[in-house]
N, CA, C and O of each residue as an XYZ file, in Angstrom:
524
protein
N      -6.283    -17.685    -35.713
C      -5.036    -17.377    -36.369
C      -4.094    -16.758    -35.334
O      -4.463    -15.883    -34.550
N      -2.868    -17.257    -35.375
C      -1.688    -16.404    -33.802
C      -1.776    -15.399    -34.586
O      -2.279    -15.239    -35.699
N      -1.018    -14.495    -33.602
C      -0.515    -13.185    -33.863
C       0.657    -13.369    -34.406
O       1.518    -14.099    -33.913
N       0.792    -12.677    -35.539
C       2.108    -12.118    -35.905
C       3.381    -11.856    -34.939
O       4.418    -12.519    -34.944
N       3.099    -10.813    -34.160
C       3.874    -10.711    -32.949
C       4.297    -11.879    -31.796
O       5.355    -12.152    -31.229
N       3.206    -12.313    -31.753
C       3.213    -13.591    -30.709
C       2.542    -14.844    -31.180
O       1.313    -14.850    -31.260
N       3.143    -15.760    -31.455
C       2.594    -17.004    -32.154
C       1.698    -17.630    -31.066
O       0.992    -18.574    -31.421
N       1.643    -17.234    -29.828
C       1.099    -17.903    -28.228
C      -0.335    -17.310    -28.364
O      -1.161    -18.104    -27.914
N      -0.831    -16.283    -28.795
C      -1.722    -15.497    -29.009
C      -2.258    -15.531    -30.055
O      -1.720    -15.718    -31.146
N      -3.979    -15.256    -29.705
C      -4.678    -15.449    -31.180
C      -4.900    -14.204    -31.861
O      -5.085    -13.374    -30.972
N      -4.983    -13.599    -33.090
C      -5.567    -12.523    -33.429
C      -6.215    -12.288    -34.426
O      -5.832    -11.540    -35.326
N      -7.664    -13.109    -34.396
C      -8.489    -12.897    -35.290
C      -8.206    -13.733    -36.570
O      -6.982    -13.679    -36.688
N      -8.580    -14.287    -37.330
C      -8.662    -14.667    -38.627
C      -9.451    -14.077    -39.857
O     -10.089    -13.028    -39.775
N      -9.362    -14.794    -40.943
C     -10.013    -14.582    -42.091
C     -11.444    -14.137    -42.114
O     -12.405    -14.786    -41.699
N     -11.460    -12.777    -42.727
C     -13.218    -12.030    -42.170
C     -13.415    -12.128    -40.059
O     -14.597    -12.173    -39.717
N     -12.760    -12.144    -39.310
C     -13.101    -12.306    -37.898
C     -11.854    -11.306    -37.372
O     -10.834    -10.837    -37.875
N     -12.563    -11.250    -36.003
C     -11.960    -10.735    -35.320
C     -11.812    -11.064    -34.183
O     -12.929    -11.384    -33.775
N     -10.971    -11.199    -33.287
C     -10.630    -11.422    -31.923
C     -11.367    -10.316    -31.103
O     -11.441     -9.171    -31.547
N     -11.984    -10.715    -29.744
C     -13.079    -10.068    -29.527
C     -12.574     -9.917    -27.923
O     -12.586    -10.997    -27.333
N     -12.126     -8.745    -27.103
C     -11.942     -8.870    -25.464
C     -13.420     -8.083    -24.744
O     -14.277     -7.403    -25.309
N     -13.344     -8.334    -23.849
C     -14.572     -7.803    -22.831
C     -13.784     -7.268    -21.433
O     -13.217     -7.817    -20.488
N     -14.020     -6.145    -21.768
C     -13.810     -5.343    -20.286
C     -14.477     -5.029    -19.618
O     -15.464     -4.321    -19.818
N     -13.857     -5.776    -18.016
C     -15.356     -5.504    -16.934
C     -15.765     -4.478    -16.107
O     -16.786     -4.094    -15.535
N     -13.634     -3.911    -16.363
C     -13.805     -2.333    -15.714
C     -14.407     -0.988    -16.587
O     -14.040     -0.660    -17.716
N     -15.445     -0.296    -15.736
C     -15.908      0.356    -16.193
C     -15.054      1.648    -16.382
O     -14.168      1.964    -15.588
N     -15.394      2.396    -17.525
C     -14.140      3.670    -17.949
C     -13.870      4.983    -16.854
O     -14.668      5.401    -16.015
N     -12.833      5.361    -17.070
C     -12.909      6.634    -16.367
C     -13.574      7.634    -16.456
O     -13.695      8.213    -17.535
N     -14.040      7.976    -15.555
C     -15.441      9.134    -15.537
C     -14.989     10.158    -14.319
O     -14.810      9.775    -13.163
N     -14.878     11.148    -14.645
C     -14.367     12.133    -13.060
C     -15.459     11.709    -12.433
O     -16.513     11.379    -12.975
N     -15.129     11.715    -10.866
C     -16.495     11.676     -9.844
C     -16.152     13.115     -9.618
O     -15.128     13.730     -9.915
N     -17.815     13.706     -8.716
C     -18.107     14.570     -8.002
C     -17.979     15.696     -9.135
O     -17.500     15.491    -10.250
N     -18.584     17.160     -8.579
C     -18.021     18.065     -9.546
C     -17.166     18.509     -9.975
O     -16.139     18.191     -9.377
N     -16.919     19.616    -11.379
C     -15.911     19.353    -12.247
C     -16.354     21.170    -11.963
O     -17.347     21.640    -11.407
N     -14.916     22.009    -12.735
C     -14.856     23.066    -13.142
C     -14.805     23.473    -14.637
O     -13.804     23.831    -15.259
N     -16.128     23.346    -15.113
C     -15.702     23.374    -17.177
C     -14.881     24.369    -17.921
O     -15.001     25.507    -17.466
N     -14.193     24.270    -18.797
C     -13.259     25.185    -19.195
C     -14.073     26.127    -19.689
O     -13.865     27.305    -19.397
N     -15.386     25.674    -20.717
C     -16.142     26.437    -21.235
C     -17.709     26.857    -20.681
O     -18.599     26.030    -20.880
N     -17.930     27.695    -20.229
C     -19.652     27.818    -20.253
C     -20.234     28.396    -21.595
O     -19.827     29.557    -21.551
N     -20.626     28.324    -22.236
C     -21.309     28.558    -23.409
C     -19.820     29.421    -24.469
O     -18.875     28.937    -25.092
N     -20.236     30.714    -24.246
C     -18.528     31.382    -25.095
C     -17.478     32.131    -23.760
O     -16.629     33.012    -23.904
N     -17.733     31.700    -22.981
C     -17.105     31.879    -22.311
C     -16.140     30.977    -21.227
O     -16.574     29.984    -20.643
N     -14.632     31.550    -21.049
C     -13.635     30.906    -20.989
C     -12.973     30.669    -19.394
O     -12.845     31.707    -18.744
N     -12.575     29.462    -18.768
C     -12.275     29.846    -17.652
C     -10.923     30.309    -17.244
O      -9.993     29.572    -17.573
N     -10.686     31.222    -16.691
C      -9.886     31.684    -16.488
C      -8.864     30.917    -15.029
O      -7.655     30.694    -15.097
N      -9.615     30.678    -13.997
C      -9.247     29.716    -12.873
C     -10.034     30.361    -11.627
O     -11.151     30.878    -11.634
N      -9.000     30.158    -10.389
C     -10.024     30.908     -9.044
C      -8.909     31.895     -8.824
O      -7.692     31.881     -9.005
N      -9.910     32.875     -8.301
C      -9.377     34.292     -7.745
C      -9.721     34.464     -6.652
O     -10.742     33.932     -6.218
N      -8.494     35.721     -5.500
C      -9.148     35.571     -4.918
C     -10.046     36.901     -4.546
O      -9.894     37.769     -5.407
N     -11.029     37.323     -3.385
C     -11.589     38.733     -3.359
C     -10.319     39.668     -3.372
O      -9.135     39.334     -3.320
N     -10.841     40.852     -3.449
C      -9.804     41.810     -3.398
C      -9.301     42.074     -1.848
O      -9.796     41.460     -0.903
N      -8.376     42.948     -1.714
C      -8.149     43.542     -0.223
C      -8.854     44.032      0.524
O      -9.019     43.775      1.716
N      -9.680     45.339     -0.595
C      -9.959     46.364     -0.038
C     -11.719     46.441     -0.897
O     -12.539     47.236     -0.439
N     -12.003     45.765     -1.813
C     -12.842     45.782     -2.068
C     -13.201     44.375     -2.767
O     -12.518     43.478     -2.272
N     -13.927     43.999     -3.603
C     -14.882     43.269     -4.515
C     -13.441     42.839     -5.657
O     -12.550     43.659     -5.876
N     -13.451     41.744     -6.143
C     -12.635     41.419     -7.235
C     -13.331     41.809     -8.187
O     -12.559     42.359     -8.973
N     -14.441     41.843     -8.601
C     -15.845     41.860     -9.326
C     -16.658     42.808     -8.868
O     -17.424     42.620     -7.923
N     -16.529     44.163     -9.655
C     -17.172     44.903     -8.386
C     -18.523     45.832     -9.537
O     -19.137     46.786     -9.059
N     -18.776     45.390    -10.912
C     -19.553     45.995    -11.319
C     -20.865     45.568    -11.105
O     -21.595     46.495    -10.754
N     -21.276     44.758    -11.173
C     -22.876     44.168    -10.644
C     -22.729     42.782    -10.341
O     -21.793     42.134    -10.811
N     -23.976     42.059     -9.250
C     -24.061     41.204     -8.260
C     -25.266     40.907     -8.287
O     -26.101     41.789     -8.489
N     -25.731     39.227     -8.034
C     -26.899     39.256     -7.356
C     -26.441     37.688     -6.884
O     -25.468     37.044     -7.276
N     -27.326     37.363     -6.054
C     -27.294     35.866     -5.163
C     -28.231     34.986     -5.367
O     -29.084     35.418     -4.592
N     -28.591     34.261     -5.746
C     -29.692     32.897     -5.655
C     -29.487     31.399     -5.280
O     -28.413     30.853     -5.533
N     -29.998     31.066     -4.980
C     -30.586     29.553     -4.617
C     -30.033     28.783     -5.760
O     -29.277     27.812     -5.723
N     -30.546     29.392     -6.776
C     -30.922     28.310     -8.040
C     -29.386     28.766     -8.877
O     -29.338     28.917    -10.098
N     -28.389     28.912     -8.110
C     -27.120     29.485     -8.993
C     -26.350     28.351     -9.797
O     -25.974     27.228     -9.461
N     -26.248     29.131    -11.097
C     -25.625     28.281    -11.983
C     -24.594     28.647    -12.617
O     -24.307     29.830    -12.433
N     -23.714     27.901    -13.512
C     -22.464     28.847    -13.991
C     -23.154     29.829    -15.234
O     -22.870     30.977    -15.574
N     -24.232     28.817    -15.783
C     -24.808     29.756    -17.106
C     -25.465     30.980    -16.665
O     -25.252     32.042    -17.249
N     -26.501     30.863    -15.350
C     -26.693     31.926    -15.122
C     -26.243     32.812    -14.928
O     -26.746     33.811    -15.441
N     -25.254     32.931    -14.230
C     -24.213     33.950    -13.903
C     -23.585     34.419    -15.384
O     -23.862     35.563    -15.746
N     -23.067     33.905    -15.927
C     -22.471     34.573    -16.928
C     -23.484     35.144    -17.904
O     -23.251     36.300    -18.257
N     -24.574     34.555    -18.415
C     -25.963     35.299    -18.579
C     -26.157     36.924    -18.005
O     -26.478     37.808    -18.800
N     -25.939     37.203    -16.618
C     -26.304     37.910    -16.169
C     -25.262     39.019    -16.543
O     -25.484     40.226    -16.646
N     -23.985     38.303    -16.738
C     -22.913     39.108    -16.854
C     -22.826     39.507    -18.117
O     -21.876     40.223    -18.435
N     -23.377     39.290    -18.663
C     -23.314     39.956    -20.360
C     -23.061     41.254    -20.734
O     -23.939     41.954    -20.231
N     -22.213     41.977    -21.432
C     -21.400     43.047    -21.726
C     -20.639     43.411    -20.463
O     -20.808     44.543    -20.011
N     -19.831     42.582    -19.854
C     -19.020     42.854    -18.955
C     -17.671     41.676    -19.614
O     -17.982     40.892    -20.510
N     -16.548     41.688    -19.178
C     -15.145     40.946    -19.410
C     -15.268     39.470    -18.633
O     -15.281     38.298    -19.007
N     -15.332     39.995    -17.661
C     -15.416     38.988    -16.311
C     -16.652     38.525    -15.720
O     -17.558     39.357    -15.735
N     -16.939     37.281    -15.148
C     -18.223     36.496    -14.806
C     -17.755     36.046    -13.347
O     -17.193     34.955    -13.440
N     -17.783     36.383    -12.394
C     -17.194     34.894    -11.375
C     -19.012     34.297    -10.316
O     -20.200     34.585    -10.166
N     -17.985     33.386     -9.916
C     -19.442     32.750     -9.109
C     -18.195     32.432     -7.929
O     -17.072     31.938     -8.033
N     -19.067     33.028     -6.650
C     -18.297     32.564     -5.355
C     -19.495     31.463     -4.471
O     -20.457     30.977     -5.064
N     -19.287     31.274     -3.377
C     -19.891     30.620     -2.204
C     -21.345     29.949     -3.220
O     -22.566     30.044     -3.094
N     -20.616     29.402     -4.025
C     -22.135     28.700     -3.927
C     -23.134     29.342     -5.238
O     -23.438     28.883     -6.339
N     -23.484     30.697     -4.486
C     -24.509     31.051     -5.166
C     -24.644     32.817     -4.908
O     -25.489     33.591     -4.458
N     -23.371     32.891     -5.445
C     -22.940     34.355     -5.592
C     -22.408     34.307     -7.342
O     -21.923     33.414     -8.037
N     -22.823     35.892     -7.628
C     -22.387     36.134     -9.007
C     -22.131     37.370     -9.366
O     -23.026     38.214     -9.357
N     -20.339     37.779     -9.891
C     -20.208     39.255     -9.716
C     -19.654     39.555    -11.101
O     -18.977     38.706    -11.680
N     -19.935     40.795    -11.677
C     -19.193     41.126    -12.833
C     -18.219     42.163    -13.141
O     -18.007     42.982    -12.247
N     -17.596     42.280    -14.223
C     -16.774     43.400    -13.919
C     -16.008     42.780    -15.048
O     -15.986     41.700    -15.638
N     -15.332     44.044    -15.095
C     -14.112     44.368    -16.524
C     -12.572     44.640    -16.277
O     -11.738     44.871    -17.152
N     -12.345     44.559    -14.797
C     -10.924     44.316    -14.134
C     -11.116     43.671    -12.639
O     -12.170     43.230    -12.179
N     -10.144     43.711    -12.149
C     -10.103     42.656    -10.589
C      -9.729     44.427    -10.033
O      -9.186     45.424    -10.508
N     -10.347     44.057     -8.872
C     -10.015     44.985     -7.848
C      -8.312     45.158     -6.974
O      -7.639     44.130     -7.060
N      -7.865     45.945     -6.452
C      -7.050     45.799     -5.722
C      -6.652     44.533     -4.924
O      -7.290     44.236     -3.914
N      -5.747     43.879     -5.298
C      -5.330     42.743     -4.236
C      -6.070     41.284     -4.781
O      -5.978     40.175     -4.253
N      -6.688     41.594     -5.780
C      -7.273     39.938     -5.870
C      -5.890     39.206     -6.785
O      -5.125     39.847     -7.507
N      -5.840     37.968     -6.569
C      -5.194     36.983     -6.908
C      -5.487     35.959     -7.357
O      -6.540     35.414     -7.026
N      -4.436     35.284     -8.442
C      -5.125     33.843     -8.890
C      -5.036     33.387     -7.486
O      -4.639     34.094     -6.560
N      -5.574     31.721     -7.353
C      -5.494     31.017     -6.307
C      -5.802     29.443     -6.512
O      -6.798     29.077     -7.137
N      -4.989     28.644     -6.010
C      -5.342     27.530     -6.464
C      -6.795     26.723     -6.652
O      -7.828     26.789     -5.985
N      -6.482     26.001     -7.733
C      -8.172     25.729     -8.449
C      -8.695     24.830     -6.779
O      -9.895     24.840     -6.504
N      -7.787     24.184     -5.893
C      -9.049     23.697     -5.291
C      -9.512     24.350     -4.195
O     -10.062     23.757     -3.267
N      -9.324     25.593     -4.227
C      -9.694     26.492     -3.513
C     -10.941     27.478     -3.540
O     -11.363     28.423     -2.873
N     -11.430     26.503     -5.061
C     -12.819     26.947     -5.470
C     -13.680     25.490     -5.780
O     -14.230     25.046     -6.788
N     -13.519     25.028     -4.495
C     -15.051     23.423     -4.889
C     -15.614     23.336     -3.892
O     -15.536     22.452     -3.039
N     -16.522     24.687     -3.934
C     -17.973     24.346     -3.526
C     -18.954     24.369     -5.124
O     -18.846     25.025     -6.160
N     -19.802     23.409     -4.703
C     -20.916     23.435     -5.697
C     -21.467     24.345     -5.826
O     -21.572     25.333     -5.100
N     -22.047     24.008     -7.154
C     -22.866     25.332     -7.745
C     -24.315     24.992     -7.082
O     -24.779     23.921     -7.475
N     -25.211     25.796     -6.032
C     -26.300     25.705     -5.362
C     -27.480     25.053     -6.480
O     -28.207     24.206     -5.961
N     -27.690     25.284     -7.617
C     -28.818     25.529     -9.073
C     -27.927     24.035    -10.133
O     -28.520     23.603    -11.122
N     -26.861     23.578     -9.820
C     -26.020     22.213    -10.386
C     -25.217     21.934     -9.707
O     -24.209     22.640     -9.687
N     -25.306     20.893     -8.938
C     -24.138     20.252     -7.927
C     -23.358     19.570     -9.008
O     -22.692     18.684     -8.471
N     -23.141     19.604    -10.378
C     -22.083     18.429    -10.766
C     -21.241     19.676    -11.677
O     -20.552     19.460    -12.674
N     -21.515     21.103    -11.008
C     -20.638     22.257    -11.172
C     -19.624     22.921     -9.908
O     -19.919     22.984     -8.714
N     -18.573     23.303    -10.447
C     -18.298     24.161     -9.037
C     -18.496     26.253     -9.238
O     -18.361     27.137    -10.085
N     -18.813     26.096     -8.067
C     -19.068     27.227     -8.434
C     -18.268     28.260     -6.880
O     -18.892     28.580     -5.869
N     -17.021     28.519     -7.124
C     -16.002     29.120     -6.148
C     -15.796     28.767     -4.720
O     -16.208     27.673     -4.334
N     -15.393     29.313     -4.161
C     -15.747     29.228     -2.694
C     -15.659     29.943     -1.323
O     -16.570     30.768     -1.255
N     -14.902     29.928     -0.219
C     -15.175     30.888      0.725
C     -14.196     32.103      0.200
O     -13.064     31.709     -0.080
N     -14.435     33.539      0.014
C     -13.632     34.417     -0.695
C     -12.743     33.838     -1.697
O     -11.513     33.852     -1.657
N     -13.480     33.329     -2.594
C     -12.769     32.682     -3.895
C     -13.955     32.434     -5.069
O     -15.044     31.883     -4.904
N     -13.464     32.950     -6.168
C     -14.701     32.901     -7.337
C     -13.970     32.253     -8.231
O     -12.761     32.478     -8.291
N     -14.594     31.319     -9.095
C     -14.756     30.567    -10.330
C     -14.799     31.652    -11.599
O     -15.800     31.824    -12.295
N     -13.703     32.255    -11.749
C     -13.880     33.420    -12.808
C     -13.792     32.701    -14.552
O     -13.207     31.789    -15.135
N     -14.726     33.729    -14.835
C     -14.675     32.865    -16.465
C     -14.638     34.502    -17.269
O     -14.994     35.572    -16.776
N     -14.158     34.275    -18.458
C     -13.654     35.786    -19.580
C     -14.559     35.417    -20.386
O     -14.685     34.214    -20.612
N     -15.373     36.333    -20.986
C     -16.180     36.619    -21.452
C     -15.241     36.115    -23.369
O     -14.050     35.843    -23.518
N     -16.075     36.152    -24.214
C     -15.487     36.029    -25.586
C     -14.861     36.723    -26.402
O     -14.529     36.251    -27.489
């Protein structure tokens, strides 16, 4: 049956349907991504360290196996979560002296524990707000 619109064109008939096949496959981001959400918690963007001290200066620890969940896990009853270099994770309930937003691609290094995460980068953390 033509199309309505275009008599040159078919579009389906009685009980049928006109049927296309696409060979390009859909858009999918490559490489890692920065998620808005880790579990209830929100991203805020990248920051950067402070001047004079820690942007994140209430508790810390470092691993191998660093993840965004872990980190914010760890950060529990604190405001703030960030993950820097990889496989750094600091918490805290304000930014220190001198830290700054900073542009997001100024935080893509992978997360060491999920490479298809980012997780901050050289004096720059992946900060996420707590719920």
């Amino acid at each position: 049956m033509p199309c309505s619109g275009s008599p040159i064109q078919y579009c389906g008939g009685s009980g049928r349907l006109e049927l296309y096949n696409s060979t390009s496959a859909p858009s999918v981001p490559s490489g890692p991504t920065q998620p808005a959400k880790v579990g209830t918690w929100t991203l805020v963007g990248c920051q950067t360290e402070g001047s004079q001290d820690r942007a994140l200066s209430g508790k810390s620890y470092a691993a191998d196996g660093m993840t965004l969940e872990s980190c914010t896990t760890f950060c529990a009853g604190y405001a703030f979560a960030g993950v820097e270099y990889g496989r750094e994770c600091y918490c805290g309930n304000g930014f220190g002296a001198g830290s700054v937003g900073a542009p997001a691609d100024q935080c893509a290094m992978k997360c060491a524990g999920d490479t298809t995460t980012l997780c901050g980068g050289s004096n720059r953390l992946s900060v996420y707000k707590a719920a």
